[in-house]
C-alpha positions as CSV (number, residue, x, y, z in Angstrom):
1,X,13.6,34.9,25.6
2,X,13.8,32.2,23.1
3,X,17.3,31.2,22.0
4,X,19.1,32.5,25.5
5,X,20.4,29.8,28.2
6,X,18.1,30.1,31.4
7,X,17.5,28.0,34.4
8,X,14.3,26.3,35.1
9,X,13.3,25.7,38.5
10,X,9.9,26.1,41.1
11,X,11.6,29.8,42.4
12,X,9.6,32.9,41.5
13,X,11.1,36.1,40.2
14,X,11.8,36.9,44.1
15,X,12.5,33.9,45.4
16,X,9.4,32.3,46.6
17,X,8.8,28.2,46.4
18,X,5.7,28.2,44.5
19,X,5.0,24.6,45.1
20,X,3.4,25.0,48.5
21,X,1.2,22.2,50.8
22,X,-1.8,22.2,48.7
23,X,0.2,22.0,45.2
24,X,1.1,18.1,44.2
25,X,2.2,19.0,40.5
26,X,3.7,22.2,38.6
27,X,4.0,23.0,35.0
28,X,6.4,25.3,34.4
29,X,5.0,28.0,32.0
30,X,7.6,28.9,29.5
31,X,7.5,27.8,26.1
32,X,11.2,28.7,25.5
33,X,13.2,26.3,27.0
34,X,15.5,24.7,24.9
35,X,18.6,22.4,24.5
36,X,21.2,23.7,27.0
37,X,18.6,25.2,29.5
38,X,19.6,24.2,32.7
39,X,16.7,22.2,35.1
40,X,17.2,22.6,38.9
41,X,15.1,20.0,40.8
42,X,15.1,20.6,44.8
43,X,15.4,18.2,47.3
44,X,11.4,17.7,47.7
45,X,10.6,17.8,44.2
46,X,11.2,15.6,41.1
47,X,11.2,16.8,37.6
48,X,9.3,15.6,34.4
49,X,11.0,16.7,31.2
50,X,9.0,16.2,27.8
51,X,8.9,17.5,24.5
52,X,6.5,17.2,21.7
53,X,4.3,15.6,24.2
54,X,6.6,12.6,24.8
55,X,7.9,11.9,28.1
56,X,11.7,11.9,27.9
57,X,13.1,11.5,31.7
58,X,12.9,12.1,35.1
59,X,15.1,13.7,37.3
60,X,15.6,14.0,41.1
61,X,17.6,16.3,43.0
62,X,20.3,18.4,41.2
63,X,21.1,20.7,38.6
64,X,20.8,19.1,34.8
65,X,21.6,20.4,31.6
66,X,18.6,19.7,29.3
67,X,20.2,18.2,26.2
68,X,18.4,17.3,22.4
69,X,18.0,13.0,22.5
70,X,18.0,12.9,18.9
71,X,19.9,13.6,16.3
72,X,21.3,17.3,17.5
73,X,22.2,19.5,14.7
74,X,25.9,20.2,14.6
75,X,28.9,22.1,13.5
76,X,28.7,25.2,10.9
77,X,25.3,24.9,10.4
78,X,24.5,25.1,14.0
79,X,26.3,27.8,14.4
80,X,25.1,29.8,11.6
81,X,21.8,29.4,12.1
82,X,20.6,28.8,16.0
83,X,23.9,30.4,17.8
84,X,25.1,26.8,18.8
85,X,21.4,25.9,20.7
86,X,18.7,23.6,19.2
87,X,15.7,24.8,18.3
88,X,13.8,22.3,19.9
89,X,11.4,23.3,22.8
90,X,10.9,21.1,26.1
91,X,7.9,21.2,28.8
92,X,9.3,20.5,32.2
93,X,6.6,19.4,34.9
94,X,7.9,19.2,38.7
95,X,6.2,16.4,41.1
96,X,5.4,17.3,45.2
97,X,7.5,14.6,46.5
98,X,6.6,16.0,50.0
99,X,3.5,14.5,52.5
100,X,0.1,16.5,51.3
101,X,-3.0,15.8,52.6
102,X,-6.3,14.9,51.0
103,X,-9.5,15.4,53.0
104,X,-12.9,14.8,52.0
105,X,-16.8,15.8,53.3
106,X,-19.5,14.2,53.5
107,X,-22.8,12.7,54.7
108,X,-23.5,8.9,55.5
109,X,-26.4,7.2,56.6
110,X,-27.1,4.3,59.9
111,X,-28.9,1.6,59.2
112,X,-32.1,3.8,60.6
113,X,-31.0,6.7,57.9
114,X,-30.0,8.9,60.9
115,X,-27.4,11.5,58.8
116,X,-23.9,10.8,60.2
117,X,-21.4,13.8,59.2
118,X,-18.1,12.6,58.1
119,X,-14.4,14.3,58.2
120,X,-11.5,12.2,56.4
121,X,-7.6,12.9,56.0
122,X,-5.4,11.1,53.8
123,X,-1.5,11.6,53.9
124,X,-0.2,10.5,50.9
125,X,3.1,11.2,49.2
126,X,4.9,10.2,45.1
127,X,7.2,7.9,46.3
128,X,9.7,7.1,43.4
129,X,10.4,8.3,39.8
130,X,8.6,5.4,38.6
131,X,5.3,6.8,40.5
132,X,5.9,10.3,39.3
133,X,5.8,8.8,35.5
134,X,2.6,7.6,36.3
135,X,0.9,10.7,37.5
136,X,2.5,12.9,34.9
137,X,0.9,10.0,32.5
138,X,-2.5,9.2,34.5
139,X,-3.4,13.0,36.1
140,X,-4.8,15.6,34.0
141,X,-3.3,19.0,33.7
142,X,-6.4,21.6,33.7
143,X,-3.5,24.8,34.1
144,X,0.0,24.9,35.4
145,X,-1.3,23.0,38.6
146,X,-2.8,20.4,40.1
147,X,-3.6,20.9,43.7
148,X,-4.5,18.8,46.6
149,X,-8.6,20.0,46.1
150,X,-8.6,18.6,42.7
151,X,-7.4,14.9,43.7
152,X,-9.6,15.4,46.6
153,X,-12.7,15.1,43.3
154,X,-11.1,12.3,42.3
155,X,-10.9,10.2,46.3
156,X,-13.9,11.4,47.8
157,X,-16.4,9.0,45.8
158,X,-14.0,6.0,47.1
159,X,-14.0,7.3,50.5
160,X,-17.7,7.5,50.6
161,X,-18.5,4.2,49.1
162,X,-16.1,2.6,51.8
163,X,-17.6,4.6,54.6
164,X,-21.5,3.7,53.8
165,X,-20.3,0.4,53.1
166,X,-20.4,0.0,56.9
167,X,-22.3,2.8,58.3
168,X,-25.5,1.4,56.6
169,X,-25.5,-2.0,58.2
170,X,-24.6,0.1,61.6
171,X,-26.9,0.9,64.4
172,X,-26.7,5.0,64.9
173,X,-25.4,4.9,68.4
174,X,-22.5,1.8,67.1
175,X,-20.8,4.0,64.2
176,X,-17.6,5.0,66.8
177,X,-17.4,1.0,67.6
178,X,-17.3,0.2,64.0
179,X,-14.3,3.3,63.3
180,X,-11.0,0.4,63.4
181,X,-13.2,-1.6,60.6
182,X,-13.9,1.7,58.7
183,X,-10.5,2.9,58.6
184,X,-8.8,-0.3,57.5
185,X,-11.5,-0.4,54.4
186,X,-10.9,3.0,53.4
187,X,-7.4,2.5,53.2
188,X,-7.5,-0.7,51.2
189,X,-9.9,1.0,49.1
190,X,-8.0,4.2,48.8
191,X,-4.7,2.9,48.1
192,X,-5.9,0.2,45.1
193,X,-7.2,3.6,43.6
194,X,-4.5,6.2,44.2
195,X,-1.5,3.5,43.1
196,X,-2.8,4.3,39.4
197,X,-1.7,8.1,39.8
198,X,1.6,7.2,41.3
199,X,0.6,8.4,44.9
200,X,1.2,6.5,48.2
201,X,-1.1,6.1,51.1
202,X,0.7,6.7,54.6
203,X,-2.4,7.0,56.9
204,X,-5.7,7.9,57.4
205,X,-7.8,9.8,60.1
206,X,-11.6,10.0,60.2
207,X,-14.3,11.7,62.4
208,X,-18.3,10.3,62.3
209,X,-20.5,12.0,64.1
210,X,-24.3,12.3,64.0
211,X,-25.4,15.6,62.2
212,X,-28.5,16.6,64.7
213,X,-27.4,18.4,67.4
214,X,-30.1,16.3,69.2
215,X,-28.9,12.9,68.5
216,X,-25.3,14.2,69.9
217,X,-27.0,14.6,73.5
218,X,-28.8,11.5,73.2
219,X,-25.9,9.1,72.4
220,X,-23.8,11.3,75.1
221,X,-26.5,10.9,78.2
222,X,-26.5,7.1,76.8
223,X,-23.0,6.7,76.7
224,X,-23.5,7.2,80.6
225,X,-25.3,4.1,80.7
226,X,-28.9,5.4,80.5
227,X,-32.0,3.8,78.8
228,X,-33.6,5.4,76.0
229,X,-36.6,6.3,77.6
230,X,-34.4,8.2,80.6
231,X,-32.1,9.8,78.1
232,X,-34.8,11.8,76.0
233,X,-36.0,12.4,79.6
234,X,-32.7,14.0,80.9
235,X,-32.1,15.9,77.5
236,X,-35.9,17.4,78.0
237,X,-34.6,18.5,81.5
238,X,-31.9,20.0,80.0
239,X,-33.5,21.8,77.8
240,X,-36.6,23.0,79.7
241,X,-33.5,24.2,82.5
242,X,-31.9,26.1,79.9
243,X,-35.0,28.0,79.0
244,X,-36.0,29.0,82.9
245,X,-38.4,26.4,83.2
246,X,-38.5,25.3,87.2
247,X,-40.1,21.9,86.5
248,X,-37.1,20.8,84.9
249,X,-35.8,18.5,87.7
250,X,-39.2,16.7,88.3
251,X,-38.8,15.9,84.0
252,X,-35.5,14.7,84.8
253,X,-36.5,12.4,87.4
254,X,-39.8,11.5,86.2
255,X,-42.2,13.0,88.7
256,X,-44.8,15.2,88.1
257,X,-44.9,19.0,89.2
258,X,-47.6,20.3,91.1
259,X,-48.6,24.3,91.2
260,X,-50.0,25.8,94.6
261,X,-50.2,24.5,98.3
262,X,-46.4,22.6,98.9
263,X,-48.4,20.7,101.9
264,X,-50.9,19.0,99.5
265,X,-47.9,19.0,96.8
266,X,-46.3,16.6,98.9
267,X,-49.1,14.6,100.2
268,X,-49.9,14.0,96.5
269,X,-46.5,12.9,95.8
270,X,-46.5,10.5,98.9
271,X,-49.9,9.0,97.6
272,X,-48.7,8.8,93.9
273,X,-51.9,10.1,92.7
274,X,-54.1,13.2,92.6
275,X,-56.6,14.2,95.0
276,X,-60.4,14.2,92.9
């Protein structure tokens, strides 16, 4: 109620945090606060306070008095009029000061267009006051949030330039040898952009992997030191085993299968050539 001393803070009516993982900014939705509310900022949290759309401190931990910054009204006339409160009104914004992660999706392509699937996180965290002026000042407000999914629109299009950047000129097969080189790019990358909304990188894990289930056996049989030729020939094998096929070991170790008399069978396979 408009006019009444009340304290601000993240608590619900029960007292519930409502700034959980995936929440990196709050607006608190009242439109009464006034001069003499009171502003509690927690420990993980900092707190924005504006009015008229002008930005007029930040506050870390503790319990604050909101006070008018110019010209309060005074005395008798005060008094009369607005019970000893100002009528002017305040928005109060609170900043995740707390790790969050970003992650982002995607596809990339080798240098033969093979689709490689990709799986980032980003920890990043608002570091100072200073960086939680500049995302109050640089992030949009769509609601009374923003969440972790809607900076995660804003870094995926970096993260997937500085991915392709590398996976393009890559052989299929040399994407997990390149990963060191990925990872340092998408962090130079990533932190240039995310210092402009006041957030700090800390680190960054990423998965590539080929999207075709195929190609996964391939590069695993070839990863055991196989040729090409005797890797698509193991993964036929493997696949002809798994469907009851008992010619599957003579496709695994390239020699043919013969149907009828073992004897002759054998003598063929001695020979290395069919009888006319």
């Amino acid at each position: 109620m408009a006019g009444v001393r009340q304290v601000i803070s993240t608590l619900s009516n029960d007292g519930k945090e409502v700034m959980g993982a995936n929440i990196l900014a709050y607006h608190y939705p009242d439109n009464s606060i006034i001069n003499g509310s009171l502003l509690t900022v927690e420990s993980n949290h900092f707190g924005v306070l504006k009015s008229r759309g002008a930005i007029l401190n930040v506050y870390e931990t503790g319990q604050f008095t909101i006070q008018t910054p110019d010209r309060p009204l005074i005395g008798a006339f005060q008094q009369a009029f607005f019970g000893g409160t100002s009528p002017w009104q305040y928005e109060v914004l609170y900043i995740n000061r707390a790790k969050l992660i970003l992650e982002a999706k995607g596809v990339a392509y080798s240098r033969e267009m093979a689709e490689m699937g990709y799986h980032v996180s980003c920890y990043v965290h608002v570091d100072s006051k200073e960086d939680a002026l500049k995302l109050v000042q640089h992030m949009p407000f769509s609601g009374h949030y923003v969440t972790t999914a809607e900076v995660n629109e804003y870094t995926t299009p970096v993260i997937e330039q500085s991915i392709n950047k590398i996976v393009q000129m890559t052989p299929l097969e040399r994407v997990n040898e390149k990963m060191p080189e990925i990872l340092e790019l998408i962090k130079d990358h990533l932190q240039e952009f995310l210092s402009v909304y006041g957030l700090t990188l800390n680190d960054v894990k990423a998965l590539i992997f080929p999207r075709d289930e195929r190609m996964k056996e391939l590069i695993a049989l070839r990863a055991f030191g196989l040729s090409e030729i005797d890797a698509v020939r193991y993964y036929t094998a493997m696949m002809m085993a798994q469907n009851g096929v008992v010619s599957a070991p003579n496709m695994a170790v390239g020699k043919p299968y013969y149907v009828g008399n073992p004897q002759v069978a054998a003598m063929k396979s001695v020979a290395g050539g069919d009888e006319k």
